[in-house]
Structure formats: C-alpha cells, structure tokens
N, C-alpha and C positions, 0 to 999 in steps of 0.2 A: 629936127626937133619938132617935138608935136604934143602939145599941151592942153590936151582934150583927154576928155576923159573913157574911159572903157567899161562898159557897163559890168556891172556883175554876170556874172555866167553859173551856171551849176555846177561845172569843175572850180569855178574859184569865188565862190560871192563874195569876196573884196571890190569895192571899186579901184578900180588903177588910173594913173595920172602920170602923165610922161609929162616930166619938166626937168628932162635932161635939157644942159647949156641953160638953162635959168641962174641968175647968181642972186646972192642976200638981197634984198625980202623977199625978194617975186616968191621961191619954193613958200614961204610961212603964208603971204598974204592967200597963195592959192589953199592953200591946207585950209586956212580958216575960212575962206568961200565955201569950199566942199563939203567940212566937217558941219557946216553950219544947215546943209540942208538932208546931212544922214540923219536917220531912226537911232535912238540907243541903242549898243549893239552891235551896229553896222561898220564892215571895217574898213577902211580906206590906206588905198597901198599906193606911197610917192614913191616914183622912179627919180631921183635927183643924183646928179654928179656934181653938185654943190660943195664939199667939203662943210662950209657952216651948218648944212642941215643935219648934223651928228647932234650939234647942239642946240641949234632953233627949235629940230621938231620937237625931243621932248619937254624941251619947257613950253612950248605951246601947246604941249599936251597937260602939262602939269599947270598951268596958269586957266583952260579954260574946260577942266576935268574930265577932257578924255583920257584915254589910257593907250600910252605908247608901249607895243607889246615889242619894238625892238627892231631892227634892221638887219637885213640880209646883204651879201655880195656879190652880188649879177656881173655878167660880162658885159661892163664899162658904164657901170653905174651903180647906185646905194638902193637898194628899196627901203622903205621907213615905213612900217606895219604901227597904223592907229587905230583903236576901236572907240566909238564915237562914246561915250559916256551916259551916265543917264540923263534925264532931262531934272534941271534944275530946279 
C-alpha cells in the first residue's frame, strides 16, 4: 500500500492517490488534505478498497462543493473521480 500521491501527467491530469487497505476516515480525511490544495477544476482520483468510500466520498464532495463525477472499477480496488470545485 502506498499513499502518496501521483503527480498529474499529460495522458491523465488527474492527481491519483493510492489509499488502498486504508479503512473509514483515513480515505475522507486524505481527500480533504488533497482536495484542499487543488485549483478549481483540478481533478483528483482516490484509488480506495474501502467499501465506505461509495458513501464518504460523495458527501464529502457534496458537503464542501466539489463535484464527485463518479467512480470506476479497477482490478482490486474503487477509483472515486473528484473535481475540485470553485473557490468559495
């Protein structure tokens, strides 16, 4: 497991963040470290094998106005696609 983050790249300007085997908070609390130093805009992709992060992330999306565009199904784990919102 490796919880560091992956810079954006030109095939993918997502930031990625491997927090597989992390369990409730840890995925939310890191979301909101990360989301908190993207641009509007910018989109940031959680790799979790969490199961509660189905529900954590979007309402942490929905509680501090970014915008959860939805999760994918990777082999043995969830990705959870956010775009950072505007600025307040």
């Amino acid at each position: 497991m490796s919880a560091h983050p992956t810079s954006p790249s030109a095939t993918d300007p997502a930031l990625r963040i491997d927090l597989r085997g992390l369990k409730c908070p840890l995925p939310v609390l890191r979301a909101q470290k990360e989301l908190a130093r993207l641009a509007p805009g910018e989109r940031l992709v959680l790799e979790c094998t969490d199961p509660m992060a189905a529900i954590d992330l979007p309402n942490l999306a929905r509680e501090t106005g970014d915008i959860y565009e939805g999760r994918s199904e990777e082999q043995g784990f969830t990705a959870h696609h956010i775009r950072k919102g505007p600025a307040p």
